[in-house]
C-alpha positions as CSV (number, residue, x, y, z in Angstrom):
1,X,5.4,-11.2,28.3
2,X,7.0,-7.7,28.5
3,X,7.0,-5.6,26.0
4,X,10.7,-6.0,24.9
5,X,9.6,-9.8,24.4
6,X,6.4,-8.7,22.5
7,X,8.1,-6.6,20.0
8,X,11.0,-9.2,19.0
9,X,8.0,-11.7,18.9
10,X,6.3,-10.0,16.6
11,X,8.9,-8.6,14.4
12,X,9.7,-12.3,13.9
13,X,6.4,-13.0,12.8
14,X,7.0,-10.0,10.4
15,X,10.2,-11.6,8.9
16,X,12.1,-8.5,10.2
17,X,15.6,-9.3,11.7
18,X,15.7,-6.6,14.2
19,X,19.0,-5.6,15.8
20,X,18.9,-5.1,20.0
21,X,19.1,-1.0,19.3
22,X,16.5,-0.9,16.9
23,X,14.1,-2.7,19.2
24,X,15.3,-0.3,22.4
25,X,14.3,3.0,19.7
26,X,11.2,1.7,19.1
27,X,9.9,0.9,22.7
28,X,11.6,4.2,23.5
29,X,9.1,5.5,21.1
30,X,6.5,4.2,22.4
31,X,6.8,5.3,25.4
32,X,6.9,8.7,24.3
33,X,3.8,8.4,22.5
34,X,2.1,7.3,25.7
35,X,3.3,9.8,27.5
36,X,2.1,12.8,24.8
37,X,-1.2,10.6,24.5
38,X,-2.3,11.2,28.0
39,X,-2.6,15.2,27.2
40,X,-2.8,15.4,23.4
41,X,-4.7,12.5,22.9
42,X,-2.2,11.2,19.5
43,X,-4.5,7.8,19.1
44,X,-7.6,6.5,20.7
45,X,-4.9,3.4,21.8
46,X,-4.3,3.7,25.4
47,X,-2.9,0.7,26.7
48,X,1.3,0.3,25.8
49,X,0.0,-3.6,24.6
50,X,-2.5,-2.4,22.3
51,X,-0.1,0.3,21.1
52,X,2.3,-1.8,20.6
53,X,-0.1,-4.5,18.4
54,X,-2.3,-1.9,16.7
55,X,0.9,1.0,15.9
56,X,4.1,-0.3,16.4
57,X,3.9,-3.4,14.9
58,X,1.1,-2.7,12.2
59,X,3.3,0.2,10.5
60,X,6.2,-2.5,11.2
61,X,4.0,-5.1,8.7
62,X,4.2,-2.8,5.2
63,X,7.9,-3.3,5.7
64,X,8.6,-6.1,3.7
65,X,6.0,-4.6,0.7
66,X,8.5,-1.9,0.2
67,X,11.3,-1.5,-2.0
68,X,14.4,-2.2,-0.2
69,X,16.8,0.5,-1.9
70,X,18.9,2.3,0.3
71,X,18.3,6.3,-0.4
72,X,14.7,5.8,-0.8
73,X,12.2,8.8,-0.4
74,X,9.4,8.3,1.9
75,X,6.3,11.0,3.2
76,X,4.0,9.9,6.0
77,X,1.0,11.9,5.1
78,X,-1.3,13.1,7.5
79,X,1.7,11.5,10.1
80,X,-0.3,12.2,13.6
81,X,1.5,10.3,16.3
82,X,4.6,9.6,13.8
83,X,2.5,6.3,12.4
84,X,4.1,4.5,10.1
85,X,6.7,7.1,9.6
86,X,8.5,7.1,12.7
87,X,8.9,3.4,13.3
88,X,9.9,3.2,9.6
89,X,12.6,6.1,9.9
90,X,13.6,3.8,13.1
91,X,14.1,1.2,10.8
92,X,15.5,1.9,7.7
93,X,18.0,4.8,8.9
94,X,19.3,4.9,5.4
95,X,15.8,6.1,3.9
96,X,15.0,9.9,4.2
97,X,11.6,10.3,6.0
98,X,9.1,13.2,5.8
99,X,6.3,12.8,8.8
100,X,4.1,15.6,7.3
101,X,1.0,16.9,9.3
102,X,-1.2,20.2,9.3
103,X,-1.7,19.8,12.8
104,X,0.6,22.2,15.5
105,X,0.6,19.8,18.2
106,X,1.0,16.9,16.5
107,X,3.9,18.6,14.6
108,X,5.3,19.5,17.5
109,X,5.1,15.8,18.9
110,X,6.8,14.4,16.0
111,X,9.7,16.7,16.0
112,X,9.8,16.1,19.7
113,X,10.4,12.6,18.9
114,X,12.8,12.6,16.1
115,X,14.8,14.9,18.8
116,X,14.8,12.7,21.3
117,X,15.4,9.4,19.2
118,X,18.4,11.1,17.5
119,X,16.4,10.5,13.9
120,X,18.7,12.3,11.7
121,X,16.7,10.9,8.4
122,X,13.6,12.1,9.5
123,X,12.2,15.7,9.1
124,X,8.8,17.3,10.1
125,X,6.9,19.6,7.7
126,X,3.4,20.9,9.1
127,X,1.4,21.5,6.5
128,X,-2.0,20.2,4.3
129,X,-1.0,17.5,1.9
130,X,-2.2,19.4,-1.1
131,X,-0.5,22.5,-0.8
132,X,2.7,20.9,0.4
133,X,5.2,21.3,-2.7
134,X,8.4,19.6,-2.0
135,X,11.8,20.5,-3.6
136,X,12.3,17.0,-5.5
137,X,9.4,14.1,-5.8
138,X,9.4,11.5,-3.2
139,X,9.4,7.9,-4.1
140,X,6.9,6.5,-1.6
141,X,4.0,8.3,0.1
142,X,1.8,6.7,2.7
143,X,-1.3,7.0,4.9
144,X,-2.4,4.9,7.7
145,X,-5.4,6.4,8.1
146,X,-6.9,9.0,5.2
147,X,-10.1,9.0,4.4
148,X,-10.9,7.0,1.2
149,X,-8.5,6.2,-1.9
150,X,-9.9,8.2,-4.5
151,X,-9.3,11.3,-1.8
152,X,-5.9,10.4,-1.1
153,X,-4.8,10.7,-4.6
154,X,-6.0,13.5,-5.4
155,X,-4.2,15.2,-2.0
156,X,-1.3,12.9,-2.5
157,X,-0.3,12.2,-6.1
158,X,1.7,15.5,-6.6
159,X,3.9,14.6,-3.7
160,X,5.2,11.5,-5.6
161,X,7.2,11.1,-9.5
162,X,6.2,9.2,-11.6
163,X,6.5,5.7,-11.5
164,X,5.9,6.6,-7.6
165,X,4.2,4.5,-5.1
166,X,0.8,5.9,-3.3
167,X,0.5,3.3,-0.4
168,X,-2.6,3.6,1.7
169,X,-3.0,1.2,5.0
170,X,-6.8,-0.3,4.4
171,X,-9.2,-2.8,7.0
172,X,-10.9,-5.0,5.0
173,X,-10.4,-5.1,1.3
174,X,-11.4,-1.8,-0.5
175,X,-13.3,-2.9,-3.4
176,X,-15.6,-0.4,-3.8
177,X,-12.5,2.5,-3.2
178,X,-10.9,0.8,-5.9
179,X,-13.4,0.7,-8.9
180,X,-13.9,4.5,-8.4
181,X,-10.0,5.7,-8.7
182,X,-9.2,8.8,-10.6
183,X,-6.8,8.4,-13.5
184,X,-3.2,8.7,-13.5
185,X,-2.7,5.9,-10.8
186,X,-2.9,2.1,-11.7
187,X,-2.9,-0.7,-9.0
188,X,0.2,-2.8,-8.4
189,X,-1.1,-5.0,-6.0
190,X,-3.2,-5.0,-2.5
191,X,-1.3,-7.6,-0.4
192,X,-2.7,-8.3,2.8
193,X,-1.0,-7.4,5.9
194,X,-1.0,-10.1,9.0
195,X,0.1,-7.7,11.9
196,X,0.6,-9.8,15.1
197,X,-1.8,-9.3,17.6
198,X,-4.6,-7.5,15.5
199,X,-7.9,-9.3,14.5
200,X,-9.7,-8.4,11.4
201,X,-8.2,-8.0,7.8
202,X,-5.7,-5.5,7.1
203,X,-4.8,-4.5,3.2
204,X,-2.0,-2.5,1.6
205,X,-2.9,-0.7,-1.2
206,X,0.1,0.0,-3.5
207,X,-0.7,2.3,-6.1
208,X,2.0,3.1,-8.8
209,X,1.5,7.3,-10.5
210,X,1.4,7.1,-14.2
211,X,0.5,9.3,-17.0
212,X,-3.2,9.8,-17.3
């Protein structure tokens, strides 16, 4: 199976209906993260199959737990190789998409990127997530891969309104993250994610920002 094949396979098994161009941007993607992998070393993946399981298509499978309003708001914190933010700007070209990052040369990978994939939704701010203040609230942040919940709130939360969605990309179910979270957050739900071609449980935790 190439990977053309692979991709349209699994986005099936997602529910997502994507379009012959969107599917060409996202293998062109791909192969740009190889490519920077091999001297910057973006994810421990190094085989395009088990990028394409364990990146592409596993920041492909929060898709349909987001809202589906067009003008949403979205930050990828702590972005790296442009995971989930960059196959979600792909995507949903009608969502504005922050890929934010404190590191120089994965910042400069991402803009890289979202140059050479024509992403005109997608900017790149390198900086920490906590001292990031941006000019209006986003609706959405996420995290892939951020240390542990109670953490990501308290780097996170100011980046979002309220009523805003902290998302954070979990293994196996985080019950023990969960009974320790700060105030100010309340869960909405942790549906699990069934990402073709990756064993092991995978959560999303969506947490909604509230007065607390």
């Amino acid at each position: 199976m190439t990977a053309g094949e692979a991709l349209a396979a699994g986005a099936a098994a997602l529910g997502l209906d994507l379009d012959d161009a969107i599917r060409a941007k996202l293998l062109d993607y791909l192969t740009q993260l190889e490519k920077w992998n091999r001297t910057h070393n973006l994810t421990a993946a190094r085989s395009r199959e088990r990028m394409l399981s364990h990146h592409l298509l596993d920041s492909l499978a929060v898709l349909p737990q987001l809202p589906a309003r067009s003008g949403m708001r979205l930050i990828d914190v702590g972005s790296g190789g442009g995971l989930p933010g960059i196959p979600l700007a792909i995507t949903r070209p009608d969502w504005h998409i922050t890929l934010l990052d404190s590191n120089q040369k994965k910042s400069a990978f991402l803009r890289q990127a979202a140059a050479e994939l024509k992403l005109a939704n997608a900017e790149v701010v390198t900086a920490r997530a906590e001292a990031y203040v941006p000019d209006k609230p986003f609706d959405v942040a996420i995290a892939r891969a951020l240390s542990e919940l109670a953490r990501f709130v308290k780097l996170a939360a100011h980046l979002v309104g309220e009523g805003g969605w902290l998302l954070a990309m979990k293994g196996s179910y985080p019950e023990a993250e969960i009974a320790v979270l700060p105030p100010g957050v309340r869960v909405v739900a942790v549906p699990r994610l069934r990402a073709p071609g990756i064993e092991g449980e995978r959560h999303l935790v969506i947490l909604e920002k509230h007065p607390g």
